[in-house]
N, C-alpha and C positions, 0 to 999 in steps of 0.2 A: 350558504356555502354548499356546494356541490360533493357528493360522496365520491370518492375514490374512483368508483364503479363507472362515473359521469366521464374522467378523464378522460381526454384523449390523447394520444401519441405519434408524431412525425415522424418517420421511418425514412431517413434519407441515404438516397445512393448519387454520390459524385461522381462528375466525368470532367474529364479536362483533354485539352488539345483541339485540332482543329478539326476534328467529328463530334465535338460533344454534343453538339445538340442532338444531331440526327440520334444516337447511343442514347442518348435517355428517354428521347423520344420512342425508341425501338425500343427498352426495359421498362418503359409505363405499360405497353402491350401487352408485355409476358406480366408484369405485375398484374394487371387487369385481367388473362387470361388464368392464372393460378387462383386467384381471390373468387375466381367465379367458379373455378372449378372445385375452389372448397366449402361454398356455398356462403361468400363470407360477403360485404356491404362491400361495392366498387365506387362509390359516392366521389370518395373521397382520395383519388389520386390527380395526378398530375406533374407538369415540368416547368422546373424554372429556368431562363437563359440569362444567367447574369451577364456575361459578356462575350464576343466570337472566344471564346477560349474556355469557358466555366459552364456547364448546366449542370441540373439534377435533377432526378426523378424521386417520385415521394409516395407516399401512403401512410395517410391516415387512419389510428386506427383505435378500438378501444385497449384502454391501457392493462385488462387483462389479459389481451391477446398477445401481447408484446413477446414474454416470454419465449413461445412454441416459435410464433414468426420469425423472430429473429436469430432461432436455429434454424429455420428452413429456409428463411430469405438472406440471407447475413447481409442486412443491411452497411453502412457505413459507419453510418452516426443516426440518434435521433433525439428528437426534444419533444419537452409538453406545446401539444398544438393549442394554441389562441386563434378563433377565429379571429 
C-alpha cells in the first residue's frame, strides 16, 4: 500500500461552449508557465476534449501540494489521479 505522501491529485479546470478547446488549451500554457515558475514538476498536465462543446485542462499533482495550489490556482474540481 502506498503512503499518503505517494498520492497524487487531478486538478481540474472546465470549459464549455464553442472555444473550449482552444481556452483550455491556452490554460494548460499558463498552468505549465506558473508550475515552472515555481519550480514545481510540469510532467503531469494536459487537455481533455470530450466533445466540440466540453474540454478541460488539468494538473497533476502531489497530494500535499493540493492545499497552497488550490488557493492560488482555484481549480474547479479535483480527484485522486490513477494512472
Amino acid at each position: 500500500m502506498a503512503d499518503s505522501i505517494d498520492k497524487k491529485v487531478k486538478l481540474i479546470w472546465d470549459f464549455r461552449g464553442p472555444a473550449a478547446a482552444r481556452t483550455a488549451e491556452h490554460h494548460e500554457k499558463h498552468l505549465v508557465e506558473f508550475m515552472e515558475a515555481q519550480g514545481l514538476n510540469t510532467e503531469m498536465t494536459g487537455c481533455d476534449h470530450l466533445n466540440e462543446m466540453y474540454s478541460m485542462a488539468y494538473l497533476v499533482v502531489e497530494e500535499v501540494e493540493v492545499e497552497n495550489l488550490r488557493k492560488l490556482l482555484k481549480p474547479h474540481r479535483g480527484q485522486i489521479f490513477k494512472p
